[in-house]
N, C-alpha and C positions, 0 to 999 in steps of 0.2 A: 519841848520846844520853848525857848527861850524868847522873848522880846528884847534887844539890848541896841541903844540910840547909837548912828553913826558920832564918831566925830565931830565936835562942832563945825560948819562949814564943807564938812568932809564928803567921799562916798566909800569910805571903808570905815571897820572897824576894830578895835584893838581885839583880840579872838586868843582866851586859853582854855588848854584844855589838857587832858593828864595824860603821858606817855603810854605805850602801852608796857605791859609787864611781861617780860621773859622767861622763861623758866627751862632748864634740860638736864637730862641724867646726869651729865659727865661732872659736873661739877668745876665745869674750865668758865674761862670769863666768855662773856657774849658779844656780839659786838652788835648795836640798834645802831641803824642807822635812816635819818628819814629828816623831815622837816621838825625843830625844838622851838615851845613854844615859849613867850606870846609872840605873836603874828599880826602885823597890817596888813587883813584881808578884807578886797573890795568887794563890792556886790557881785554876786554870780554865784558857781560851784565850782569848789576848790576838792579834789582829793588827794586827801593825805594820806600818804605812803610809804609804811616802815618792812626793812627787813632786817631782820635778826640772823645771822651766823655763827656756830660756834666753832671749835679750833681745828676741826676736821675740816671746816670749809661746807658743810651741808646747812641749808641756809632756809628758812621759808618767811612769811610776808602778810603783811594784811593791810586793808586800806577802810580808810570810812572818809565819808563826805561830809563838807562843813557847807551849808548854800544859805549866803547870803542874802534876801528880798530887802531891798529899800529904793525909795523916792530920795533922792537926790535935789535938795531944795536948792532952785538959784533965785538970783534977785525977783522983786516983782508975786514971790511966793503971795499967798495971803497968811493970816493967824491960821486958817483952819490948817491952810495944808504943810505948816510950817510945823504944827502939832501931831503931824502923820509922817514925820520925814522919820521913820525907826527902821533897824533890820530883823530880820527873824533867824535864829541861827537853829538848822536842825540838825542833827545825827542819823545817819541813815546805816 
């Protein structure tokens, strides 16, 4: 689990992360398809979700979660809370 700061002013955050890896007998091409990163993802939980294909058409899938925690600093913040305004990115 990561600590990585919003955007200045922002409530998302710039978010990369590594594809997943394919692999199958046939030795034909694959085809991944899913969300490519990096991503402007706002606070919350985002699941990402790839599937993979090969040339027969039999197909399978995997997903993991990105969830964003952050305070969303607006005007009127103080220093302290203005020093807390971070997201937490975890893998699940």
């Amino acid at each position: 689990m990561d600590n990585i700061p919003t955007e200045p002013g922002q409530s998302y955050a710039s978010v990369q992360w590594q594809l997943p890896v394919s692999t199958d007998n046939s030795n034909e091409p694959l085809i991944l398809t899913g969300l490519r990163p990096p991503q402007k993802l706002n606070v919350g939980k985002r699941y990402i979700t790839y599937t993979v294909t090969d040339s027969s058409g039999l197909s399978r899938g995997c997903v993991f979660v990105i969830h964003i925690k952050g305070t969303h600093c607006i005007s009127n913040c103080s220093i302290k809370s203005l020093l807390s305004c971070r997201i937490i990115i975890s893998s699940v």
